[in-house]
N, C-alpha and C positions, 0 to 999 in steps of 0.2 A: 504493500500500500504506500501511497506517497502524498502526503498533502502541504496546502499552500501553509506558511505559518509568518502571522503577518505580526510586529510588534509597532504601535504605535508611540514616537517619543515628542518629547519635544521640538527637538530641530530636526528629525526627519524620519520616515515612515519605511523600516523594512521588512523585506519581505526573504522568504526561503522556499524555497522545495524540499520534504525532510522525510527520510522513507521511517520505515516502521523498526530501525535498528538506529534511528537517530543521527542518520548520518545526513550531512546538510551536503544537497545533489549540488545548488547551486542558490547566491544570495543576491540580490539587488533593493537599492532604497529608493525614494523618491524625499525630497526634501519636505520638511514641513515647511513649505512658507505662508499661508493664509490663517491657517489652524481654524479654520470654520467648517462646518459639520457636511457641506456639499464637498468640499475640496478633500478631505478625510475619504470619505465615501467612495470620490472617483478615484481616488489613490486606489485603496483596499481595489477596485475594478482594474486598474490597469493592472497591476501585481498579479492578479491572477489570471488577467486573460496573458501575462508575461509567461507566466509557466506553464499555463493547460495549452500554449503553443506548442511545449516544447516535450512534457511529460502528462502521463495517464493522472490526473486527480481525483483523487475517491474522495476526500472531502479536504476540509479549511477552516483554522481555527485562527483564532482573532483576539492581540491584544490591545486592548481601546483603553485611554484615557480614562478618569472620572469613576465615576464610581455607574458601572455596570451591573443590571442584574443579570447574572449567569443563566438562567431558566428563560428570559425573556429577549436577551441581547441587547436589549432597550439600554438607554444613555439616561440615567436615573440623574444623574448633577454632573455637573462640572465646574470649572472658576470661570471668573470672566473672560478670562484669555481664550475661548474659544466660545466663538458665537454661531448660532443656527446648529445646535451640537446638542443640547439637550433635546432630548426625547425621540432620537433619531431611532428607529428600530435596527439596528444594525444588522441580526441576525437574519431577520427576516426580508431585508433588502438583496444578502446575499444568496438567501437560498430561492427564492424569488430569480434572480439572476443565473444561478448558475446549476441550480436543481441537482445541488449536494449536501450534503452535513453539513450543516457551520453551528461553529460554537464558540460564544464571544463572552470574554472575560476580563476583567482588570490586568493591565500589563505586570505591575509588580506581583497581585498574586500570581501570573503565570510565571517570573522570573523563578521566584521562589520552588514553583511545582518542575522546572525544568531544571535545576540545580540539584532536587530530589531525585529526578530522573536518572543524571546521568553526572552528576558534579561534586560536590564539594561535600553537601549533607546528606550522600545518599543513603548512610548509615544511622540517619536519625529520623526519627516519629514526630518530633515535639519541637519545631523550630520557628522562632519571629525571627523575617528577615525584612531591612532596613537597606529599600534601594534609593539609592541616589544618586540624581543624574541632576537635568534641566531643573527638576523638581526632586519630592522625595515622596515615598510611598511604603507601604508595608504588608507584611503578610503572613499569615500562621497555619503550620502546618500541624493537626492537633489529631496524636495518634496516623499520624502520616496522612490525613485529609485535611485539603484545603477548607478553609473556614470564611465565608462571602458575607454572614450575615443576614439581615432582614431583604434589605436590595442592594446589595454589594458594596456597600460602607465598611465591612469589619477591615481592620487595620488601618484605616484611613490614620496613620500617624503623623504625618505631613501637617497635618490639621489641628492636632493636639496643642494645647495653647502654652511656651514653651516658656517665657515671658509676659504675665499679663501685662498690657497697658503699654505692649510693644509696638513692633514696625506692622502699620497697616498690609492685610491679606488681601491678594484678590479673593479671596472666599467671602471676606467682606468682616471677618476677625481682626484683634489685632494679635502679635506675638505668637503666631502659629510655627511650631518647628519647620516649615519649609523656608520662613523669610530669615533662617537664621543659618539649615542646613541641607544645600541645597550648589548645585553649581553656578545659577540663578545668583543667589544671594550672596557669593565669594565675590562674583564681579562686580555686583553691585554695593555692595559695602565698602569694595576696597576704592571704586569711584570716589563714595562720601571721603572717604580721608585723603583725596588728593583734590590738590588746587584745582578750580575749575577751568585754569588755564594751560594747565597739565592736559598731557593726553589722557583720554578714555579707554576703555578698555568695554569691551560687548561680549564677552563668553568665559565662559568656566577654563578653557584653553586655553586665551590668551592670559586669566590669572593664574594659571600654574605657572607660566614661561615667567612670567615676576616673580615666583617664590623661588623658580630654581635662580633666578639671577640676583635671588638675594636681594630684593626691594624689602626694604626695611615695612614700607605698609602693607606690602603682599604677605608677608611674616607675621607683624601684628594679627591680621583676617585670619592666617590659618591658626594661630593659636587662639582666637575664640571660634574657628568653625570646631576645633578637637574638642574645647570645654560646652560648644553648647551640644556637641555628639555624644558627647560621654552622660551630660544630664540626659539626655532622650535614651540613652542605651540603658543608662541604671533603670529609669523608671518601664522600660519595655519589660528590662527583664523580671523589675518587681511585680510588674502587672499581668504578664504571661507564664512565670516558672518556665522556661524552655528549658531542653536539654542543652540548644547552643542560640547563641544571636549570630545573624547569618548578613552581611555584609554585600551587596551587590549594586549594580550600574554602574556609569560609565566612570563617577567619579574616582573608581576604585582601580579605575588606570594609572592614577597618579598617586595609590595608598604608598609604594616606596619615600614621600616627601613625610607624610604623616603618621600612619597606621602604629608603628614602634611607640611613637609619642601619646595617641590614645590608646593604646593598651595600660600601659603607665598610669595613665588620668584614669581609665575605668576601675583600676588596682584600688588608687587611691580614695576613691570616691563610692565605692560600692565596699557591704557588706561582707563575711564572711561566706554566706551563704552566695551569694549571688558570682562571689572569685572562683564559684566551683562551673559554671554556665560556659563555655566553651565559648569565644569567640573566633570565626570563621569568615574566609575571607573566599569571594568567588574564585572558582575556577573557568567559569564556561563566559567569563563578560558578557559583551553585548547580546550574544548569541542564547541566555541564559532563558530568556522571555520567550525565544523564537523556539526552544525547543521545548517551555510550557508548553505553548499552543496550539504545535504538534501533538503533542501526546495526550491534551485534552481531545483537541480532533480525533485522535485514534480509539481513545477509549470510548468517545463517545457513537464511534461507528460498531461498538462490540467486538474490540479485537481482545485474545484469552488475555485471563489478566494476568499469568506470567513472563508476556510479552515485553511487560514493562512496569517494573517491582514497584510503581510509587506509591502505593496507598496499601500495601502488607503491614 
């Protein structure tokens, strides 16, 4: 079997062809540049008439921004930054289209369920993991199943109020852990502390290239992105008891600048119980998402379930 496995992020939407041994046939993105719920949509469409060119597809699993219900595909919320996006049926646009399977889920919980699959925690039941990227997101695996919630809110962590009385959310909060840890909020934090006649800086990319060259404000940022990681980490873990906190997205490309330094801070700042929680760092990156929603598309077409161990 082979299907499409589409991960949507912030700055751009891709896609994979991924057989049923998880092996990725072949990858391509499309940029997010509009992030409105028509342009989204035609994406998800070109992506797969990209591959059902080229390969047999049995079905196509979908990971969407915002908080999705899993059962419905539907686009339950999202922030502002994406408009004509809520209440999009996702699911049912695709299968409408292409008269297969689809099965549409929150991106980080799928990051999460394909790092089970085939990565870094496939030896654990009981995991919250903390992706960030563009943004940040979460997801719990409880007794080795994903955990959605009511309409696909649970782990909404990004949202968690980190700082009350903090930096205004597009959610429409103030002090939510994304405006604080997030690849988002590095570049724009490290903005506020320079001269507005200084250059600017627009991505989490170009803030690392400052911290490896040793900009004394790119250094300031990272050592409050490790302090306000570690307070979102303590309280994850006091709030979930996982066996490990699970570590994924793009930002974790650049964990060699930081990750040593918060491990340190988590020691120092969490209990005795909670120093016994594994901390775990991706192995499959960007790709982690894309091979969730694979393997939810597979499972959801009834393939045996020792085909692919995640939910034992």
């Amino acid at each position: 079997m082979i299907a499409v496995a589409i991960d949507t992020g912030g700055t751009k939407i891709a896609g994979a062809a991924i057989n049923e041994n998880g092996e990725i046939l072949e990858k391509n993105h499309i940029d997010n540049v509009e992030r409105t719920g028509p342009f989204i949509l035609n994406s998800y469409f070109k992506i797969v008439d990209l591959f059902q060119a080229k390969y047999h597809i049995d079905t196509i699993g979908v990971g969407a921004g915002g908080r999705i219900d899993p059962l419905t595909g539907e686009v339950v919320y999202a922030v502002d930054l994406y408009r004509e996006y809520i209440g999009i049926p996702l699911k049912t646009r695709l299968e409408e289209k292409y008269c297969k399977p689809v099965t549409v889920d929150n991106d980080c919980r799928l990051a999460v369920i394909g790092e089970k699959w085939l990565g870094a925690i496939r030896s654990y039941n009981n995991v919250f993991g903390l992706i960030i990227g563009t943004g940040i997101g979460g997801g719990l695996l409880l007794n080795g199943a994903s955990v959605s919630g009511t309409k696909g809110g649970f782990g909404e962590i990004g949202h968690a109020i980190l700082h009350p009385h903090g930096r205004h959310c597009l959610c429409g909060q103030f002090g939510c852990v994304e405006k604080y840890v997030s690849g988002t909020a590095l570049w724009q934090r490290y903005n506020e502390l320079k001269e507005k006649s200084q250059i600017q800086i627009t991505s989490g990319y170009e803030f690392f290239s400052c911290v490896r060259q040793n900009d004394p404000a790119a250094q300031k940022v990272l050592c409050e992105f490790i302090e306000d990681l570690t307070l979102c980490a303590v309280t994850c873990a006091n709030l979930y008891d996982p066996q490990a906190l699970f570590f994924g997205g793009g930002i974790l490309d650049t964990s060699d600048l930081w990750w040593d330094a918060f491990v340190k801070e988590y020691e120092l700042q969490s209990n005795p119980h909670l120093q016994k929680i594994e901390l775990i760092r991706t192995i499959l990156g960007n790709n982690a998402p894309l091979l969730g929603a694979a393997y939810v598309a597979f499972e959801a077409c009834g393939n045996p379930s020792d085909l692919m161990n995640c939910y034992d």
